[in-house]
C-alpha positions as CSV (number, residue, x, y, z in Angstrom):
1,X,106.3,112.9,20.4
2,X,108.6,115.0,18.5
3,X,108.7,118.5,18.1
4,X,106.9,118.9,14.6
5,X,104.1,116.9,15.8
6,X,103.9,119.4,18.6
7,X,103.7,122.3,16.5
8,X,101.0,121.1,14.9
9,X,98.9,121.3,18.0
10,X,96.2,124.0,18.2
11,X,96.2,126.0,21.0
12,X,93.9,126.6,23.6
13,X,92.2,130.1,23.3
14,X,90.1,131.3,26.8
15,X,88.2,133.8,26.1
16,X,86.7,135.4,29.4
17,X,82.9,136.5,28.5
18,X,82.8,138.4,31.9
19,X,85.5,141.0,31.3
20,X,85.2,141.3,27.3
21,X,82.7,144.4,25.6
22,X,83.0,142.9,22.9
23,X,85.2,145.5,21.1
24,X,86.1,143.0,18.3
25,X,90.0,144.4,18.6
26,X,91.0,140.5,19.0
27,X,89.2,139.9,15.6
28,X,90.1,142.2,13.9
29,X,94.0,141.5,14.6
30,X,94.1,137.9,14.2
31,X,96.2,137.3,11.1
32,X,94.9,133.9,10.1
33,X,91.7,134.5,10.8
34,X,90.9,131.7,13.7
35,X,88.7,134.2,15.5
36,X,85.4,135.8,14.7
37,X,82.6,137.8,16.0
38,X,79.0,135.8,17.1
39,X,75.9,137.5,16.0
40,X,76.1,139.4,19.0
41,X,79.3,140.8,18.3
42,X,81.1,139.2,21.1
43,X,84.6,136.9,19.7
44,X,85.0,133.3,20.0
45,X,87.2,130.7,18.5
46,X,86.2,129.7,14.9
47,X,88.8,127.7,13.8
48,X,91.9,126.9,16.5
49,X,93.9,125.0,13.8
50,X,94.3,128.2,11.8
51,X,95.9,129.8,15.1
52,X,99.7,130.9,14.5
53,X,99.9,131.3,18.3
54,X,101.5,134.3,17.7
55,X,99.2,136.3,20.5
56,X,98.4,139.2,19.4
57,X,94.6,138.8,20.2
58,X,96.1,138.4,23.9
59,X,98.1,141.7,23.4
60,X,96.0,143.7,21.8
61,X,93.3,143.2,24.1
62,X,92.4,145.9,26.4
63,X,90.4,144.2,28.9
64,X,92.5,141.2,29.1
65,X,89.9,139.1,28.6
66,X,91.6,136.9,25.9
67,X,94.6,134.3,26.4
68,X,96.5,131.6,24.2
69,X,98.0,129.0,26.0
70,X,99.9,126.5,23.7
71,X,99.1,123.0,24.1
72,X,102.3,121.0,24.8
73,X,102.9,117.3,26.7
74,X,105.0,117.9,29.2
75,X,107.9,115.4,29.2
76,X,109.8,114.0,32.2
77,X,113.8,114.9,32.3
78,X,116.1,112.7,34.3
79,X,113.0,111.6,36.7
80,X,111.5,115.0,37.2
């Protein structure tokens, strides 16, 4: 797989219901707009190809309820 096929990958967003309040911080910092806010206020990913994985929901995010993980195939080096 090369390397511009693995950009294109969208990543995995977990987004920890327990711990968030709902604040809508995450939201309302995501440049690209792959998050939004659910009728009861609470964020969830709309669109994960839109992501620019540049984690500023994850940052910004004062109950550390939110993470992007980037989805990448790991492959084997010199048999490890």
């Amino acid at each position: 797989m090369t390397q511009a096929t693995e950009e294109k990958k969208p990543p995995n967003i977990d987004i920890y219901k327990a711990w968030c309040k709902a604040c809508g911080i995450c939201v309302a910092f995501c440049p690209t707009g792959a998050l939004a806010r659910d009728e009861t206020g609470s964020p969830y990913v709309k669109d994960p190809e839109k992501c620019a994985k540049c984690g500023l929901c994850e940052l910004r995010c004062p109950d550390f309820a939110i993470t992007v993980h980037e989805k990448k195939e790991r492959q084997a080096r010199g048999g490890q």
